[in-house]
One Martini backbone bead per residue (centre of mass of N, CA, C, O) as a GRO file, in nm:
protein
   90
    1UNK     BB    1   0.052   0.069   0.000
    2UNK     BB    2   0.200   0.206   0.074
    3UNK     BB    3   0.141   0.548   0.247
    4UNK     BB    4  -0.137   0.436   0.210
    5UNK     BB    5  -0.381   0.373   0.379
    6UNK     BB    6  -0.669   0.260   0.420
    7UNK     BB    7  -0.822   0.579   0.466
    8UNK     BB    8  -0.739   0.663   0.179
    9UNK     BB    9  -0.894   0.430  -0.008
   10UNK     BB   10  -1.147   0.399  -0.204
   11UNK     BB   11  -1.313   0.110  -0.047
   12UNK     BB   12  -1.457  -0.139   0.069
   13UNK     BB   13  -1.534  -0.362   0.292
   14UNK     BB   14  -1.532  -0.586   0.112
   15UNK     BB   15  -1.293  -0.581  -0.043
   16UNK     BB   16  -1.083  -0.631   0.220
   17UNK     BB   17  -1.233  -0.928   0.256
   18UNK     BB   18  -1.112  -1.030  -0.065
   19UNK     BB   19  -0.809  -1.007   0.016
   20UNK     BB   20  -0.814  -1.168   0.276
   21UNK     BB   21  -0.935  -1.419   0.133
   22UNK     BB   22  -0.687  -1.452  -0.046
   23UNK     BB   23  -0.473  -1.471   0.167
   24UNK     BB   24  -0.534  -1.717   0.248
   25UNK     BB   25  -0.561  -1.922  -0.016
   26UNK     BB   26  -0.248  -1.834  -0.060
   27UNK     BB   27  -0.067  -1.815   0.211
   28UNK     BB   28  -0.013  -1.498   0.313
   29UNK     BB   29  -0.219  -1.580   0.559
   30UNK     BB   30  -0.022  -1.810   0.808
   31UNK     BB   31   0.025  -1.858   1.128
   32UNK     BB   32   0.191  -2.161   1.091
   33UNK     BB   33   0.407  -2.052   0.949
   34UNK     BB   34   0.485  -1.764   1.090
   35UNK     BB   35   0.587  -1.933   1.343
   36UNK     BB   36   0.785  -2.134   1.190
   37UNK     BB   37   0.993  -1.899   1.127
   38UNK     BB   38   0.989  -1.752   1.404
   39UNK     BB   39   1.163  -1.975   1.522
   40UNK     BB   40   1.394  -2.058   1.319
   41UNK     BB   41   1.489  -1.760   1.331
   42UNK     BB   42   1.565  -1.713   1.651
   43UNK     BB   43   1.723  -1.968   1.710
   44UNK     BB   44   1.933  -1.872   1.539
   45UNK     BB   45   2.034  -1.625   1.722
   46UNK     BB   46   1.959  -1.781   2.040
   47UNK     BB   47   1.689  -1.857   2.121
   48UNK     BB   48   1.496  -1.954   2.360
   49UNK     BB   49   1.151  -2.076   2.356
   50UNK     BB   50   1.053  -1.905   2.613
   51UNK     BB   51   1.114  -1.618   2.434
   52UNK     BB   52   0.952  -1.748   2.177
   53UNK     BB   53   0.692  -1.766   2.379
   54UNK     BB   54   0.683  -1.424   2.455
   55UNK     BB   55   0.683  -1.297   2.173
   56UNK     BB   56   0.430  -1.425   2.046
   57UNK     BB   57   0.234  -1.341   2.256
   58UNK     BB   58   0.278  -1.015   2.180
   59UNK     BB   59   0.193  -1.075   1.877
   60UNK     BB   60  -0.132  -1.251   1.956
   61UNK     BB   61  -0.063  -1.557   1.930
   62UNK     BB   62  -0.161  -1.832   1.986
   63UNK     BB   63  -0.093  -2.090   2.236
   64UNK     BB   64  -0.139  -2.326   2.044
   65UNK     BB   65   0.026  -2.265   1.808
   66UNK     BB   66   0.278  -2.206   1.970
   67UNK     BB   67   0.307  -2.539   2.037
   68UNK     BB   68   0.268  -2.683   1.781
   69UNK     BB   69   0.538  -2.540   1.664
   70UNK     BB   70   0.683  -2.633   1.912
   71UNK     BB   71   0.653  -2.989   1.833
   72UNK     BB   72   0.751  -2.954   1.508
   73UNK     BB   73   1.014  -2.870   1.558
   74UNK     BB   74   1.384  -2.956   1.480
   75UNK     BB   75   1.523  -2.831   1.773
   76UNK     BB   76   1.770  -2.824   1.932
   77UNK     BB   77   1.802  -2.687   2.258
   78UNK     BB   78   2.049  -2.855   2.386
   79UNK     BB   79   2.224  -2.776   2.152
   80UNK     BB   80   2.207  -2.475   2.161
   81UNK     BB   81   2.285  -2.405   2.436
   82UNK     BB   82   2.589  -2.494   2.378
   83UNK     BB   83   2.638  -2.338   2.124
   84UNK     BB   84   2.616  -2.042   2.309
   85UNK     BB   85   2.642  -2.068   2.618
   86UNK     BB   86   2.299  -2.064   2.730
   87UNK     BB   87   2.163  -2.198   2.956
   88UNK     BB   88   1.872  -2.033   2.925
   89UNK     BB   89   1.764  -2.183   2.694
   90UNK     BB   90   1.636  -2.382   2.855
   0.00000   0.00000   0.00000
């Protein structure tokens, strides 16, 4: 939308709704891949589980979807807490 925001733009709240219904339909608004992202990265900077379930939840995130993200994800969490020398990290 560029500077433009949604109060700037002449049009009607259908149409909003029906862009919303295709960005779902097209997987660019699906909150369990955004979750399992923000767990990938975040874990590559070296944060650990408990920060990335904190950081989730101030983003409005359901806690179903981050449990569900975070036992689908591959992350050994022990062995990344070894490896960044912070034990909090567990």
């Amino acid at each position: 939308m560029g500077k433009n925001g949604p109060e700037e733009i002449d049009a009607a709240p259908e149409d909003y709704e029906r862009v919303i219904a295709w960005c779902h339909e097209h997987n660019y608004l699906d909150d369990h891949r955004f979750v399992s992202r923000f767990i990938a990265s975040r874990s590559r900077k070296g944060y650990g589980p408990a920060r990335i379930r904190q950081e989730l939840n101030q983003k409005g995130i359901a806690r179903e979807a981050i449990e569900r993200a975070m036992r689908e994800c591959e992350i050994e969490w022990l062995r990344l807490a070894r490896e960044t020398g912070d034990p909090q990290i567990w």
